[in-house]
N, C-alpha and C positions, 0 to 999 in steps of 0.2 A: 544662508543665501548662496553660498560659492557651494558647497554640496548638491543645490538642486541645477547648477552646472550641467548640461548632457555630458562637455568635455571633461567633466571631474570624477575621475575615481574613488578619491577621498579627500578629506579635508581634519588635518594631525593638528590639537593641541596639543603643546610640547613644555614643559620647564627649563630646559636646558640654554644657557644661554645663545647657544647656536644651535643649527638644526643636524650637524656633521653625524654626528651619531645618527641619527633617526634615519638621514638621506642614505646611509651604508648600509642600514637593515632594511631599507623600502625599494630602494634604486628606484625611483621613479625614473619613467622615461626620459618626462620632460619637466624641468622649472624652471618656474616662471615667477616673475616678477614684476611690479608696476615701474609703467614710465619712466619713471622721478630715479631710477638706479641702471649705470651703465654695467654693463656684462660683467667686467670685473670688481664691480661694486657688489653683487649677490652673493650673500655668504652662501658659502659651499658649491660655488660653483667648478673649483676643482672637484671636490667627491663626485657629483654626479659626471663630471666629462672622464672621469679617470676610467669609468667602467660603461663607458661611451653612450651615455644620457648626454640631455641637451639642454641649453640653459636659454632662455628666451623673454628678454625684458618687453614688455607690451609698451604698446605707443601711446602717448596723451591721447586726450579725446579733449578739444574744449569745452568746458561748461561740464566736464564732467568730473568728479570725483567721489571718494568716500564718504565727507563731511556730506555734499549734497544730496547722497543715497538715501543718507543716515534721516538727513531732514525732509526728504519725501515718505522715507516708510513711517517716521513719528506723523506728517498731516504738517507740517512746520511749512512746506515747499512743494509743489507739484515734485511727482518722482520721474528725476530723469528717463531718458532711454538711451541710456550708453551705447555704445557700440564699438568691437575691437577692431583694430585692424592688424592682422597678425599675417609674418609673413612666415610662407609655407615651406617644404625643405627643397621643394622644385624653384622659391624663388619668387613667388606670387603674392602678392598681398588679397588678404582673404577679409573679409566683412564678418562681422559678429555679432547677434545679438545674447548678450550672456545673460539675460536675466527673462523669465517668464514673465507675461503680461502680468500686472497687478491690478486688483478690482479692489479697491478698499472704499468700504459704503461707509458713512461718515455716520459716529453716536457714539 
């Protein structure tokens, strides 16, 4: 799901217990991370600022999270329609819909 992201270039399964290693061979521009974790709360958020990447925790959405996703794409729950609000590096907060529309025919 986070792969068919427009914003996403990739999407890394990793083993390791942190991502350090992986973030110093990728240097993504930008990580990110959900709500629930303040800026110095994101592992590796030194690696990525050391080599002047950005680290950017996203804002709750009510009514919205993972568990809920999880139980509209099973049929469990209508599926949400999230939406981010991310703020831009000029300062703006920006609207988001992360997720393509879903047509799921029921059988």
């Amino acid at each position: 799901m986070l792969a068919a992201l427009e914003a996403v270039d990739y999407v890394v399964v990793f083993d390791e217990a942190t991502p350090h290693a992986l973030l110093n061979e990728l240097k993504p521009d930008v990580l990110v991370k959900g709500g629930t974790y303040a800026h110095d709360e994101i592992v590796g958020w030194e690696v990525v600022e050391a080599y002047g990447g950005t680290v950017k925790p996203l804002t709750l959405v009510d009514g919205i999270s993972t568990t809920r996703i999880v139980q509209g794409l099973r049929g469990e729950a209508p599926v949400p329609r999230p939406h981010w609000s991310l703020v831009t590096s000029e300062g703006e907060n920006k609207i988001v819909d992360p997720l393509p529309k879903i047509d799921r025919k029921a059988g």
